[in-house]
C-alpha positions in Angstrom: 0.0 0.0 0.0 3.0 2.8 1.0 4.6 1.6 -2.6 1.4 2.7 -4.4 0.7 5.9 -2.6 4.4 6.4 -3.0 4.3 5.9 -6.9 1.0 8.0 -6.7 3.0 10.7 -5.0 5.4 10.2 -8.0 2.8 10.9 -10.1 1.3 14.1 -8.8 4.6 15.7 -8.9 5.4 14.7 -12.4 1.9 16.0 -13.3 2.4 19.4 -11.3 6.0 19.9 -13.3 4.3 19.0 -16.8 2.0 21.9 -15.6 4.4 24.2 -14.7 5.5 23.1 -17.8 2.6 23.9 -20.2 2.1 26.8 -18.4 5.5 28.3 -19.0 5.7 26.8 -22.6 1.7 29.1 -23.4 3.2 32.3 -21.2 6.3 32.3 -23.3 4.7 31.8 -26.4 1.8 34.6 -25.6 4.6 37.1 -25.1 7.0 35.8 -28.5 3.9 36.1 -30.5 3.2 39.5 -29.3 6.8 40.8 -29.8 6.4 40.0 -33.5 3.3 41.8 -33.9 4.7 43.8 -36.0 6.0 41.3 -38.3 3.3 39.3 -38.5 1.0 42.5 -39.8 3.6 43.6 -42.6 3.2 39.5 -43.6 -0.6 39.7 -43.8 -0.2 43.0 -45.6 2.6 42.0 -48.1 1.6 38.3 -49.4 -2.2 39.1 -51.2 0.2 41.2 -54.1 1.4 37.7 -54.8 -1.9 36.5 -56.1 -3.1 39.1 -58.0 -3.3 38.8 -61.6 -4.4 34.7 -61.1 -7.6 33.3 -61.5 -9.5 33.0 -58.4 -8.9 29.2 -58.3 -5.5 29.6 -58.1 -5.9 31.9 -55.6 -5.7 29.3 -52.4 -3.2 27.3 -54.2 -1.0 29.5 -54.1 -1.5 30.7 -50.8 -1.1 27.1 -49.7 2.3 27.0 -51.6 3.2 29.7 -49.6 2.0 28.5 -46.5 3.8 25.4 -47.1 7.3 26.9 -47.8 6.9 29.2 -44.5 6.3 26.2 -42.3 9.3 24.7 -43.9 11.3 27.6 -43.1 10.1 27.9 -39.6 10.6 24.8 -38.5 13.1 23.2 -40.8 15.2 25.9 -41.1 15.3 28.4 -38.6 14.3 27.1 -35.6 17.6 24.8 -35.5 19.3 27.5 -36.4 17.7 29.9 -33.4 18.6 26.8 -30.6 22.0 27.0 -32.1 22.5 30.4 -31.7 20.9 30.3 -28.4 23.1 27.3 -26.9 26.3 28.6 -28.5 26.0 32.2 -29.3 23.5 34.1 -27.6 25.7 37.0 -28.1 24.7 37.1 -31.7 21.0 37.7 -31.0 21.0 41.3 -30.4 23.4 42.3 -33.6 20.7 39.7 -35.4 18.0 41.8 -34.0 19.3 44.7 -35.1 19.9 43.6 -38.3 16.2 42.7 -38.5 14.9 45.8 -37.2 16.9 47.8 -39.5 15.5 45.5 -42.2 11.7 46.7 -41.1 12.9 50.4 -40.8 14.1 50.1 -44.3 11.0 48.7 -45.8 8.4 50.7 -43.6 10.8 54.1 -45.0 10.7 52.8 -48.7 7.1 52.1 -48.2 6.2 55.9 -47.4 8.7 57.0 -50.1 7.3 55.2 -52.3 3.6 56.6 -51.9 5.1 60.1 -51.0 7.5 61.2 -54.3 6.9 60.4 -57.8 7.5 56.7 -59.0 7.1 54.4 -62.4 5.8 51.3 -61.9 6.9 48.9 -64.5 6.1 45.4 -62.9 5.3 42.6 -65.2 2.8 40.2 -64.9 0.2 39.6 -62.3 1.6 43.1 -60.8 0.4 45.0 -63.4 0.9 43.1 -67.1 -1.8 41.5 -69.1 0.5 40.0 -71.2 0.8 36.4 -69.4 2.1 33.8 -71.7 2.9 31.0 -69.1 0.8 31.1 -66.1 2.5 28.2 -64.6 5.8 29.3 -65.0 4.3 32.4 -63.5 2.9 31.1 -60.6 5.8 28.8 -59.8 8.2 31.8 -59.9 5.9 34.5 -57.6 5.5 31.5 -55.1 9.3 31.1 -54.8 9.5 35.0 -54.4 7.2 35.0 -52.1 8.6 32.1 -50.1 11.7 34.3 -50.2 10.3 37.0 -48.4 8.7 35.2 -46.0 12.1 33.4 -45.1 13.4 37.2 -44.2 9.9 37.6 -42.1 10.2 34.4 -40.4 13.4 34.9 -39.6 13.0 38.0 -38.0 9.7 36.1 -36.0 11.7 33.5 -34.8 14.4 35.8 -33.8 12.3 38.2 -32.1 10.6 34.9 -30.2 13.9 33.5 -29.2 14.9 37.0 -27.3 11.6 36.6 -25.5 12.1 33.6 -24.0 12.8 33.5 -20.3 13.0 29.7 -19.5 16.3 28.1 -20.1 15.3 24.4 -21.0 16.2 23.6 -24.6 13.2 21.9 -25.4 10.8 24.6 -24.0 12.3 27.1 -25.8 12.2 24.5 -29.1 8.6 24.1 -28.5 7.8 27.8 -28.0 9.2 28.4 -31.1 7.3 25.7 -32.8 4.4 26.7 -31.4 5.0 30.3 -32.3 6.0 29.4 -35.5 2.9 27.3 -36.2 0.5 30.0 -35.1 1.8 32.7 -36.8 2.0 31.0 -40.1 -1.9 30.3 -39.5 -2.9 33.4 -38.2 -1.4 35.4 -41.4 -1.8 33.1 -44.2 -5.6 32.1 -42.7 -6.1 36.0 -42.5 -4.6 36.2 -46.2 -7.0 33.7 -47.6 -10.1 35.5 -46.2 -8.9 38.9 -47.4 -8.3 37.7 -51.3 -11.7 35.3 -51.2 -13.6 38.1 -49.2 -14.8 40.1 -52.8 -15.8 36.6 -53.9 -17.6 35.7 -50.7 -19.4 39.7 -51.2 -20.1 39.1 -54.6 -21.5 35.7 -54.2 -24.0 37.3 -51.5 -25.3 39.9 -54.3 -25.7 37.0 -56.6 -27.7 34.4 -54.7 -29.3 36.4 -51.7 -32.8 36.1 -51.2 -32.9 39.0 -48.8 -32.2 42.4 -49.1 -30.0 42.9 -46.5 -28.2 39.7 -47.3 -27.5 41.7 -51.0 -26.5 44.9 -49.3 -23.9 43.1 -47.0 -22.4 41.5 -50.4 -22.4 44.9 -52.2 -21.1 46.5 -48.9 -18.0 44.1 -48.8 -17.1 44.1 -52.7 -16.5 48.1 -51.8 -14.9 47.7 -48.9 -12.3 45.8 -49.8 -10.1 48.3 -51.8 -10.5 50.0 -48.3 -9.5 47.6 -45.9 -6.5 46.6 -48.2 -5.5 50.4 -48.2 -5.9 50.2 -44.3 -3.9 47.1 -44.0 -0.9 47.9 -46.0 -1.0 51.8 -43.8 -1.1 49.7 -40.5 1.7 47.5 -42.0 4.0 50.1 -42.6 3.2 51.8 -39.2 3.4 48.9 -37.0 7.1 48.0 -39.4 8.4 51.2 -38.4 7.2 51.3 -34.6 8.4 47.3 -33.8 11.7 48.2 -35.9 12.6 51.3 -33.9 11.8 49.3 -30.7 13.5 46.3 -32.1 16.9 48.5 -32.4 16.2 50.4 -28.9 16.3 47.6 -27.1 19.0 45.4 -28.6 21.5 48.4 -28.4 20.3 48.1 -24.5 21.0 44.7 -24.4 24.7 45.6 -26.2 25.6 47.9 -23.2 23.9 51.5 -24.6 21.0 52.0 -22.3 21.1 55.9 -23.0 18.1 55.9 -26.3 15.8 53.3 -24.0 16.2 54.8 -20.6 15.1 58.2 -22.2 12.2 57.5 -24.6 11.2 55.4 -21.0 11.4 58.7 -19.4 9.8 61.0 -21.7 6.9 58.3 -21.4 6.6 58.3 -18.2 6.8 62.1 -17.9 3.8 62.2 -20.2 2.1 59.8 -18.2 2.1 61.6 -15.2 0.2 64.8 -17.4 -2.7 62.7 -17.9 -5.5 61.6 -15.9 -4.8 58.4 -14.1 -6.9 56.3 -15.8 -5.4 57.4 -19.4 -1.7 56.9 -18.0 -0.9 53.6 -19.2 -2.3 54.0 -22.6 -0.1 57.0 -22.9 2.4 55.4 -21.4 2.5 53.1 -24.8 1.1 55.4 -27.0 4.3 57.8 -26.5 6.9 54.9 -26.4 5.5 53.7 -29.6 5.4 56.9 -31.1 9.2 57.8 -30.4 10.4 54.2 -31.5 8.2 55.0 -34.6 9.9 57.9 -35.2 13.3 56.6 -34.4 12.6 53.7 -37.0 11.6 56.3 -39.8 14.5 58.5 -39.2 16.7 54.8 -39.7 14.7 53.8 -42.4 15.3 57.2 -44.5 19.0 56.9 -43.9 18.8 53.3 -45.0 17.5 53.6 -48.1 19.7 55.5 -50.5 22.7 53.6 -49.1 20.1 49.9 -49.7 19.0 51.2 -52.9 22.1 53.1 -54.2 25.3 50.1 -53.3 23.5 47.3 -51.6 21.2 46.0 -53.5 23.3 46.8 -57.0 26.1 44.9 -55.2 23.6 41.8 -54.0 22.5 42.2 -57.7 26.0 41.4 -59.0 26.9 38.4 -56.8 24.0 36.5 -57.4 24.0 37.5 -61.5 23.9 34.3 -63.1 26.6 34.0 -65.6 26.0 33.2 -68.9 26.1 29.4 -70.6 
């Protein structure tokens, strides 16, 4: 009888660890996937360019083909890679980070530029040509460059995960990424696959509605769309530029310069205090993400003549293929 209440015993504590457990593993993966916030928006924003021009049954395809690829580059790829870099050098996350951020600043800076001062567009195919002679050859090559991107995204997800992660265990912090991983690649691509089928879904409802109200919701949705897409891509580049600038505040922290984080902190809080105290923690936020946003724009401007003007002709000449 003491051997069974002892094994018993065993058991309760084995089940109160794999509690603690699951509880640190959803804590730690609440607070990655909120870090990459940011990230994850720009994702949702960027990928439905990839399917336009195609029919709309090629529409989920190809989101699926994308799907795919990011899975494989979350989980096959980088997530080795982050342990790695965690177990052997952690050191390198910050400069990573960095890296990344100034990645976001650069694209949320181009992004404005790009609406703001006069531009050609001159993209080919489903960005703009009608003149589509291989549609499979076509779809094959977006999906890759789509893939691509989303291997820059994903790293800077899993990155971004990695430096929130508190526990020490390897395999906690392999399954938080996982899981973060996982989730993200759902929530975006699941969110992208509603937003290019909505129209469809709207006009459907005008179609084959019996009720009047069920028609006015399609017709409502089919000119909403062009809307919400403008909306998404402007909360995009705003929440690019605000999680890059605090992406590079805090990682220059983490590198030994405290000076840029311990000031915008108290700015924030000195605006804080000038507000009633039930508004002071939502300005609190509002003015810490406003300065990082600022900070990222004023990178992102300074990064883009010298991305545009050496590194990306240089990129362009190593990876040139040569001629057979």
């Amino acid at each position: 009888m003491s051997g069974l209440l002892a094994l018993l015993d065993d058991v309760a504590g084995i089940a109160k660890i794999a509690a603690a457990s699951v509880d640190d593993i959803a804590s730690n993966a609440a607070k990655a996937g909120s870090k990459a916030i940011g990230v994850v928006v720009d994702d949702a924003a960027v990928t439905p360019k990839y399917v336009h021009g195609f029919s709309a049954a090629r529409e989920l395809p190809i989101i699926w083909k994308i799907a795919r690829g990011s899975i494989f580059n979350k989980l096959v790829v980088l997530l080795p890679l982050a342990l790695l870099l965690a177990s052997f050098a952690s050191w390198a996350i910050p400069p990573l980070l960095i890296l990344g951020g100034s990645y976001l600043c650069f694209e949320g800076a181009e992004k404005i530029l790009h609406v703001v001062l006069p531009h050609g567009d001159h993209s080919g195919g489903p960005d703009g040509s009608h003149d589509i002679k291989d549609p499979a050859h076509l779809e094959e090559e977006k999906v890759k460059g789509a893939i691509k991107t989303d291997f820059i995204l994903s790293a800077e997800i899993m990155t971004l995960a990695l430096s929130t992660i508190e526990s020490p265990e390897l395999w906690i912090q392999a399954v938080v990424l996982a899981l973060v991983g996982l989730g993200i690649t759902v929530l975006v691509y699941g969110a992208v696959a509603l937003i290019v089928k909505a129209d469809d879904v709207g006009l459907w409802l005008t179609e084959v509605g019996k009720l009047s109200a069920t028609r006015a919701t399609g017709r409502f949705i089919v000119k909403a769309m062009p809307w919400v897409m403008k909306l998404l891509t402007v909360v995009g580049t705003a929440a690019m530029l605000w999680v890059g600038g605090s992406i590079l505040v805090h990682s220059v922290a983490q590198m030994g310069w405290h000076m840029p984080e311990d000031s915008i902190h108290h700015i924030a809080q000195a605006a804080s205090y000038a507000v009633p105290e039930n508004l002071a923690a939502a300005t609190l936020w509002l003015t810490t993400a406003t300065i990082d946003f600022v900070l990222g724009l004023i990178w992102g401007l300074i990064l883009v003549p010298i991305a545009v003007k050496i590194l990306i002709p240089l990129f362009g000449l190593f990876t040139k293929k040569t001629p057979t």
